[in-house]
C-alpha atoms as an extended CHARMM CRD file, in Angstrom:
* protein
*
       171  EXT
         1         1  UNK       CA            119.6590000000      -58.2230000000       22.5260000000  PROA      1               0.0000000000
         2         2  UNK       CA            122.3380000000      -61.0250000000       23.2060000000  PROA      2               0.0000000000
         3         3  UNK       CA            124.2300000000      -60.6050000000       26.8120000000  PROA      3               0.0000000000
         4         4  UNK       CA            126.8740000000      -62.4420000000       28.0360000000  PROA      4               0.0000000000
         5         5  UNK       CA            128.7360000000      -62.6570000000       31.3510000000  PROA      5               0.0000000000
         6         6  UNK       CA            132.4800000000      -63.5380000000       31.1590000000  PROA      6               0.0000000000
         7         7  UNK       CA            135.0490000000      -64.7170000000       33.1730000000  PROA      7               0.0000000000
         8         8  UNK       CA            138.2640000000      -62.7660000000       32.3550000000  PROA      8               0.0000000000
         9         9  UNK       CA            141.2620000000      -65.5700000000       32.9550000000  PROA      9               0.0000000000
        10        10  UNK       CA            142.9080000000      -65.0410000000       29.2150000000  PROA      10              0.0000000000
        11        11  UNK       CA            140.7270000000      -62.6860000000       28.2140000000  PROA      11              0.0000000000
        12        12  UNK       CA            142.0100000000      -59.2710000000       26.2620000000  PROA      12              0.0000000000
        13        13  UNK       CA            140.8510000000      -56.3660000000       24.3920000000  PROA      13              0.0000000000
        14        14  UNK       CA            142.4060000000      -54.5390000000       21.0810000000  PROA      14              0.0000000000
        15        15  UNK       CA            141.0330000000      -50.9540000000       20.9830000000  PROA      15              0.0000000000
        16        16  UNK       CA            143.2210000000      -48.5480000000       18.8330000000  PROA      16              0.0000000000
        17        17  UNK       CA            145.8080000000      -51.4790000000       17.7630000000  PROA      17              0.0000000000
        18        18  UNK       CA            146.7330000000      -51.8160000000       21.6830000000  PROA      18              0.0000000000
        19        19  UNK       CA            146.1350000000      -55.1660000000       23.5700000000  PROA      19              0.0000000000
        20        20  UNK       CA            144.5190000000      -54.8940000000       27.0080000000  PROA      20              0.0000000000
        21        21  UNK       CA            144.5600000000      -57.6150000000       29.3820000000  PROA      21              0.0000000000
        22        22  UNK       CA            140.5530000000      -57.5270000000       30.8970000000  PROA      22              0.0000000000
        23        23  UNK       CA            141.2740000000      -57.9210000000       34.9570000000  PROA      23              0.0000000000
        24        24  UNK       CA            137.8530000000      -58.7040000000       36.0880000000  PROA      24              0.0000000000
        25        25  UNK       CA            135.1550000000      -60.3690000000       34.9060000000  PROA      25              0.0000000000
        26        26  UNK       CA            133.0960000000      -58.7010000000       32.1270000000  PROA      26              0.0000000000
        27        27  UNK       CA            129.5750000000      -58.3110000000       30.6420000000  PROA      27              0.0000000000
        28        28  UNK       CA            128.8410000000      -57.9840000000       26.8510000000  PROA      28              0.0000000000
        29        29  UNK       CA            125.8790000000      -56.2490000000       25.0490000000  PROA      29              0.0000000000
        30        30  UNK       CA            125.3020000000      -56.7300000000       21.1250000000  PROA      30              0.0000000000
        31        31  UNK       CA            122.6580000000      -55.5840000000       19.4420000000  PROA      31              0.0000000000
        32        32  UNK       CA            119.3140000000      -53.4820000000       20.5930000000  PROA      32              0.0000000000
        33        33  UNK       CA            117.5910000000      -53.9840000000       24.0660000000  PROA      33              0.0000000000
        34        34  UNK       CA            115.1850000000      -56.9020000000       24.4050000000  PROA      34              0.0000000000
        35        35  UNK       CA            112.7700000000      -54.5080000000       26.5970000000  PROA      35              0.0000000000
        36        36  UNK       CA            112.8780000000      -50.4780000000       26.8570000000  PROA      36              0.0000000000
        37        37  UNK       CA            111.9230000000      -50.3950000000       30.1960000000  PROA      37              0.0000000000
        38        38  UNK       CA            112.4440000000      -52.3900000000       33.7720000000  PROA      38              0.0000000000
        39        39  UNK       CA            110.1050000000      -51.6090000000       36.6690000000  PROA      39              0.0000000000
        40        40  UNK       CA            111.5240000000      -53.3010000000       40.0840000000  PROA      40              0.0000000000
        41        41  UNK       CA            110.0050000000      -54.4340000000       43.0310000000  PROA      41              0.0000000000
        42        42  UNK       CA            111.6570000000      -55.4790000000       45.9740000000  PROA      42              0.0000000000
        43        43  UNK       CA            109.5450000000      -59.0130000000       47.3150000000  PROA      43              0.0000000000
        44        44  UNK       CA            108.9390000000      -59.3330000000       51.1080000000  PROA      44              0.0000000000
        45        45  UNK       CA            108.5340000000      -62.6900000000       51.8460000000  PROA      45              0.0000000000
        46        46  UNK       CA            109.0700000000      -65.1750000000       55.0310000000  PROA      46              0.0000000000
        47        47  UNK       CA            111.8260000000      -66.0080000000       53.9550000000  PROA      47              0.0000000000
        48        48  UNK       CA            113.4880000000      -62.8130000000       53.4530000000  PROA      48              0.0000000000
        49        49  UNK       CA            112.2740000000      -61.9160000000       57.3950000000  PROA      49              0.0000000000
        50        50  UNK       CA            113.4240000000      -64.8770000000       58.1130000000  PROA      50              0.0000000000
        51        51  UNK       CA            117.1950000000      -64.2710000000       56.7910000000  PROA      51              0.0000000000
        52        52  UNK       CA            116.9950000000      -60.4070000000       57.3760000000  PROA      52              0.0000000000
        53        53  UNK       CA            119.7470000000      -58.7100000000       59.3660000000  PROA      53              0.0000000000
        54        54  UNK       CA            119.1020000000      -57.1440000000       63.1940000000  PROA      54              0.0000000000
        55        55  UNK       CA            115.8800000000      -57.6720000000       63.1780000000  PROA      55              0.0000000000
        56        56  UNK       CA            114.8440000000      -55.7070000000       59.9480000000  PROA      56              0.0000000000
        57        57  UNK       CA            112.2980000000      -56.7410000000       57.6360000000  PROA      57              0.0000000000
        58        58  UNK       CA            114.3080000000      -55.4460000000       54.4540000000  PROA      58              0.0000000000
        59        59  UNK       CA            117.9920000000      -54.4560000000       54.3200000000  PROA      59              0.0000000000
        60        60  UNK       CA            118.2780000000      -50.8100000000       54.8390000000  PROA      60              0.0000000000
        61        61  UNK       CA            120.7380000000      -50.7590000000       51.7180000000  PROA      61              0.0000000000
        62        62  UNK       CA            117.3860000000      -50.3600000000       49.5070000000  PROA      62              0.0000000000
        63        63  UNK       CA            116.8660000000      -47.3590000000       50.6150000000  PROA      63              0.0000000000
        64        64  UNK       CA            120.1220000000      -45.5410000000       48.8310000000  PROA      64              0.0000000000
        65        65  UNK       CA            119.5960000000      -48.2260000000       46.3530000000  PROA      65              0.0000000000
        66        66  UNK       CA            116.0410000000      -47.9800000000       45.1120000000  PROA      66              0.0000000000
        67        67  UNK       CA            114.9720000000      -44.3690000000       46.8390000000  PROA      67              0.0000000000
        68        68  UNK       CA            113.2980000000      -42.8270000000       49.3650000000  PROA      68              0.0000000000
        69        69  UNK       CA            109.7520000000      -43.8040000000       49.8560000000  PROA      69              0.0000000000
        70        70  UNK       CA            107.7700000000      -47.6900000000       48.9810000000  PROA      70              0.0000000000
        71        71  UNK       CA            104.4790000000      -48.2560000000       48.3240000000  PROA      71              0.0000000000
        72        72  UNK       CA            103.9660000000      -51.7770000000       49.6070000000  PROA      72              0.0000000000
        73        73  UNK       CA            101.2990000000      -53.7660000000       47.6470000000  PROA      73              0.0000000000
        74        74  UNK       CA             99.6720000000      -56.2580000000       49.8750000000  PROA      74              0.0000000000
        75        75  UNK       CA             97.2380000000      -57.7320000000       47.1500000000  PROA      75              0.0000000000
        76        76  UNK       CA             99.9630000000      -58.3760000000       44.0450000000  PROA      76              0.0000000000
        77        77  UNK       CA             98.0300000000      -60.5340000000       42.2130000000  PROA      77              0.0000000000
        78        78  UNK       CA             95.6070000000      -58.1740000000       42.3630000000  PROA      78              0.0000000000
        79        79  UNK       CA             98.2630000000      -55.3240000000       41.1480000000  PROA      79              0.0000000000
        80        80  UNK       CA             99.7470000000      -57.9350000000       38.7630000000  PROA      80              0.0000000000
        81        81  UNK       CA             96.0530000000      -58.4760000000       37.2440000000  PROA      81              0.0000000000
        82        82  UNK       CA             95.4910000000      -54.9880000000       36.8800000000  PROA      82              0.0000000000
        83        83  UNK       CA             99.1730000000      -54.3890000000       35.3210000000  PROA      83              0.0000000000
        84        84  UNK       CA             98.3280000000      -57.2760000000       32.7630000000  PROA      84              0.0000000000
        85        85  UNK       CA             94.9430000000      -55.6060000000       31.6620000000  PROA      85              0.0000000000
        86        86  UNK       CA             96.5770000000      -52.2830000000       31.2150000000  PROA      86              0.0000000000
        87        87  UNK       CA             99.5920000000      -53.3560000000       29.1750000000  PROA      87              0.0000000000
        88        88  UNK       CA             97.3680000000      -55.9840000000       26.9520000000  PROA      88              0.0000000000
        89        89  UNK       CA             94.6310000000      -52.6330000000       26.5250000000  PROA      89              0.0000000000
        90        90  UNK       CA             97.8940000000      -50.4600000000       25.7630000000  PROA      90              0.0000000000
        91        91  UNK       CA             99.4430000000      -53.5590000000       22.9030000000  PROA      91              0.0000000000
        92        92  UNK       CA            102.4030000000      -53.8000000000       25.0690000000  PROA      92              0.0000000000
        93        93  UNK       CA            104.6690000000      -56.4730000000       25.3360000000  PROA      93              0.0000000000
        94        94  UNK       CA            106.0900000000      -57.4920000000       28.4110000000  PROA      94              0.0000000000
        95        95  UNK       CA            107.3940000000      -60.4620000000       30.9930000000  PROA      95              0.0000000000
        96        96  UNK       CA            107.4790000000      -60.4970000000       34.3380000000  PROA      96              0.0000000000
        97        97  UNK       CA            109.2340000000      -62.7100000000       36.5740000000  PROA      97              0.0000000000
        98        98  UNK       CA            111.6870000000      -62.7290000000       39.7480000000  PROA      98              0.0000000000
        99        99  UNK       CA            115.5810000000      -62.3420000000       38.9960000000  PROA      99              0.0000000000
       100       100  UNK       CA            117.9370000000      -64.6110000000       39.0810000000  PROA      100             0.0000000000
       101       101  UNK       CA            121.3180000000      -63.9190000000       40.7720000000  PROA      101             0.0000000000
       102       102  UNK       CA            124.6890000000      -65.4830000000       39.7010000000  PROA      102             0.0000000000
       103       103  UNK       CA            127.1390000000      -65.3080000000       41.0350000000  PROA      103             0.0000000000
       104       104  UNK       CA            129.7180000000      -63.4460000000       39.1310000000  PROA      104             0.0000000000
       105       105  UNK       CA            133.1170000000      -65.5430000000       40.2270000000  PROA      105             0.0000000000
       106       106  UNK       CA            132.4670000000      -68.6160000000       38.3940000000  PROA      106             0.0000000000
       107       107  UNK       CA            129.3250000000      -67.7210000000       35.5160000000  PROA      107             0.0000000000
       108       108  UNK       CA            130.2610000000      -67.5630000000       32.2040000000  PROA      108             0.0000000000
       109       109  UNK       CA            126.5970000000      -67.6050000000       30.0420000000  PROA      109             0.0000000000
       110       110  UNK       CA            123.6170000000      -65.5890000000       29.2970000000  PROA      110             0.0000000000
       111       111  UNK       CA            122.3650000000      -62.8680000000       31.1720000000  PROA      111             0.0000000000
       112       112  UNK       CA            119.5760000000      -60.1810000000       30.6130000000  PROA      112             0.0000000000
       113       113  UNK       CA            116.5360000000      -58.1970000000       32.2490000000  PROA      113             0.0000000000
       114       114  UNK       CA            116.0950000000      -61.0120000000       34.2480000000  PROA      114             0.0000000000
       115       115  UNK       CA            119.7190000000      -61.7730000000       36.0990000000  PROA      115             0.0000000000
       116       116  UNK       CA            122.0550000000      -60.3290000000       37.8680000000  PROA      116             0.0000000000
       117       117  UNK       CA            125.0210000000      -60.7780000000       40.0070000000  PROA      117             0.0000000000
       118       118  UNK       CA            124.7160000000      -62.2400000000       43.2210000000  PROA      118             0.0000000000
       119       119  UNK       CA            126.1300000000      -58.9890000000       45.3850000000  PROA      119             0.0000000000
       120       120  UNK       CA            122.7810000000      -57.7590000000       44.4190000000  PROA      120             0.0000000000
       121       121  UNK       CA            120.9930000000      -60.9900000000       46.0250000000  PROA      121             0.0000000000
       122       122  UNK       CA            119.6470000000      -58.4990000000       48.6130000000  PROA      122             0.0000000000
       123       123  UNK       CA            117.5750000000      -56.7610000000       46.8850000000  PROA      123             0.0000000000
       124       124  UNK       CA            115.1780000000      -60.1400000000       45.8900000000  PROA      124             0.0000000000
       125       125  UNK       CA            113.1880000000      -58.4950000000       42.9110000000  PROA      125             0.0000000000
       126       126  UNK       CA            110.2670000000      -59.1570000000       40.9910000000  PROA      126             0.0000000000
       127       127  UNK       CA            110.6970000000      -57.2190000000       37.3530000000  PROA      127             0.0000000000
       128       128  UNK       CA            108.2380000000      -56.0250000000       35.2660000000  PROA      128             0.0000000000
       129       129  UNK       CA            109.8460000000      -55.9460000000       31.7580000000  PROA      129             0.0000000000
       130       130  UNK       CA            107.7850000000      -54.0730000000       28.7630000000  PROA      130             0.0000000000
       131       131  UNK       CA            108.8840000000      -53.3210000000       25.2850000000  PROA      131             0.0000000000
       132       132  UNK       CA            107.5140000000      -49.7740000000       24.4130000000  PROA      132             0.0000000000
       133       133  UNK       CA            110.6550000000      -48.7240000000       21.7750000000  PROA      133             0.0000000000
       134       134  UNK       CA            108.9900000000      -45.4100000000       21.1240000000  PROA      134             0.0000000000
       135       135  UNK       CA            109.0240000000      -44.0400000000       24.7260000000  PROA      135             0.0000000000
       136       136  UNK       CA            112.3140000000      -42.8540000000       25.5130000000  PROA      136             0.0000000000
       137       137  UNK       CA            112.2310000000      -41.4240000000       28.8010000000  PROA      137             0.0000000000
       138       138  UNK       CA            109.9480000000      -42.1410000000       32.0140000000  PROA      138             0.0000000000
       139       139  UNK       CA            106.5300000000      -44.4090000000       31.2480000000  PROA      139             0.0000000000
       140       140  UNK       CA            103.9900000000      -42.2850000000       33.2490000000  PROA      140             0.0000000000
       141       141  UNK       CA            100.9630000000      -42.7430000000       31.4570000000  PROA      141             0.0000000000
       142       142  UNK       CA             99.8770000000      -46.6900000000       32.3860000000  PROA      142             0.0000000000
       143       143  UNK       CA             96.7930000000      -45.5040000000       35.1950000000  PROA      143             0.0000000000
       144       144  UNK       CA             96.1100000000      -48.8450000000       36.9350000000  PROA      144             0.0000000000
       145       145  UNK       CA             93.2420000000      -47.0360000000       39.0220000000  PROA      145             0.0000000000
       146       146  UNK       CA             92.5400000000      -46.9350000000       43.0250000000  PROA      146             0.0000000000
       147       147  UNK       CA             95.1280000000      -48.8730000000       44.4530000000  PROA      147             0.0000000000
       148       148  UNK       CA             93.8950000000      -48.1650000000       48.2860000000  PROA      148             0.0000000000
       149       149  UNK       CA             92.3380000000      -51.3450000000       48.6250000000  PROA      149             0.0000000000
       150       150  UNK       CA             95.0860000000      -53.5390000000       47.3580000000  PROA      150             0.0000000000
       151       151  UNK       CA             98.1540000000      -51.0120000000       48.7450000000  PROA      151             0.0000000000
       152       152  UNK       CA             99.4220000000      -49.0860000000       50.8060000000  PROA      152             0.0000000000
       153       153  UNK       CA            101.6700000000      -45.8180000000       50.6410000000  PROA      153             0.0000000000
       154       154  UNK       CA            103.5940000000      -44.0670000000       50.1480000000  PROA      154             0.0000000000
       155       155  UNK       CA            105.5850000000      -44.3000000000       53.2580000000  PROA      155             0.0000000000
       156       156  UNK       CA            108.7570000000      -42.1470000000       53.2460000000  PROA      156             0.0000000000
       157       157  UNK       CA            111.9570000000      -43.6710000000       54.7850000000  PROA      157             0.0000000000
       158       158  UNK       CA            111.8490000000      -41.7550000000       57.6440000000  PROA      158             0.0000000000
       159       159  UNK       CA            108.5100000000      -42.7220000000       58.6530000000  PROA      159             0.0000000000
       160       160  UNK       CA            109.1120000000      -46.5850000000       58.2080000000  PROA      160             0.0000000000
       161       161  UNK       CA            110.1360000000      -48.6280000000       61.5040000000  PROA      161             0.0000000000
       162       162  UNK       CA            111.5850000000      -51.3590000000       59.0940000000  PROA      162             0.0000000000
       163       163  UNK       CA            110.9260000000      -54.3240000000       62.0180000000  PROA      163             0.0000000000
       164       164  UNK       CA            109.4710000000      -57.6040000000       62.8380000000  PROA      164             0.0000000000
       165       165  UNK       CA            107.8320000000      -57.4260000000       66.2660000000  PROA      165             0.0000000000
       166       166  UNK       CA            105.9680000000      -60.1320000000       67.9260000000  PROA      166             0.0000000000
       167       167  UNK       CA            105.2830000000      -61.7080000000       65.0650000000  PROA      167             0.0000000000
       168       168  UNK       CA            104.0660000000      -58.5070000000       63.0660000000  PROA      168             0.0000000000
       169       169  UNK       CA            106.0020000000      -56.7700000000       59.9940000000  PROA      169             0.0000000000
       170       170  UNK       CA            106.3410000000      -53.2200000000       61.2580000000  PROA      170             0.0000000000
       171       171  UNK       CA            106.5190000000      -51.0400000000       58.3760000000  PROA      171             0.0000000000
């Protein structure tokens, strides 16, 4: 599927015979999805720590964001090599890949599973992308075995300290 971000300076829209001036900038779809289904990840690196606010390891905005509990996978190639097995056993297409943010004052191009506006910058995610057209609701059935020894979870928001402490993440 073709998206495109656009700025809206000039830009209008006829719907019904009536002319609408467009106020803010605007995305466009055409056509059918490129992937049925986007699993994120939010990516805890030194450098996030490094830029996160009050001394939190991840902004607390995830949390009404992307739900109440994480699983944090400490081994990801490990989970990524495990993902890639299952989806290549299963004929499944897929990319994955870290997103790109724009930011959405000045872009005017392409956009798709794997960009997104800049306000979103926070969240720094890693998607999984797959291309299973005949599931139309939730993939649940992709078992990836025992993840104990390369994870850890899940740890509901409540529990989670969410700091960096003498040098240690403190999940």
């Amino acid at each position: 599927m073709a998206s495109s971000y656009h700025q809206h300076e000039g830009a209008s829209v006829k719907i019904g015979g009536r002319k609408f001036k467009i106020e803010a900038p605007f995305c466009m779809r055409e056509g059918t999805p490129e992937y049925s289904h986007i699993f994120c990840f939010y990516v805890l690196s030194e450098e996030s720590i490094s830029r996160s606010m009050e001394g939190k390891v991840f902004d607390e905005r995830l949390w009404d964001e992307f739900g109440e509990y994480f699983v944090l996978i400490h081994n990801a190639n490990a989970f990524m090599e495990r993902l890639d097995i299952k989806l290549k056993e299963s004929n499944i297409r897929y990319k994955a890949d870290y997103v790109q943010y724009f930011c959405q004052k000045t872009h005017e191009g392409e956009v798709g599973a794997f960009r997104k506006r800049n306000i979103f910058s926070h969240q720094e995610e890693f998607r999984v992308a797959i291309d299973k057209p005949d599931v139309h609701g939730p993939i649940d059935n992709l078992y990836l075995g025992d993840l104990r020894e390369i994870a850890y979870g899940p740890v509901h928001r409540y529990q989670s300290k969410n700091s960096y402490d003498d040098g240690q993440v403190v999940l």
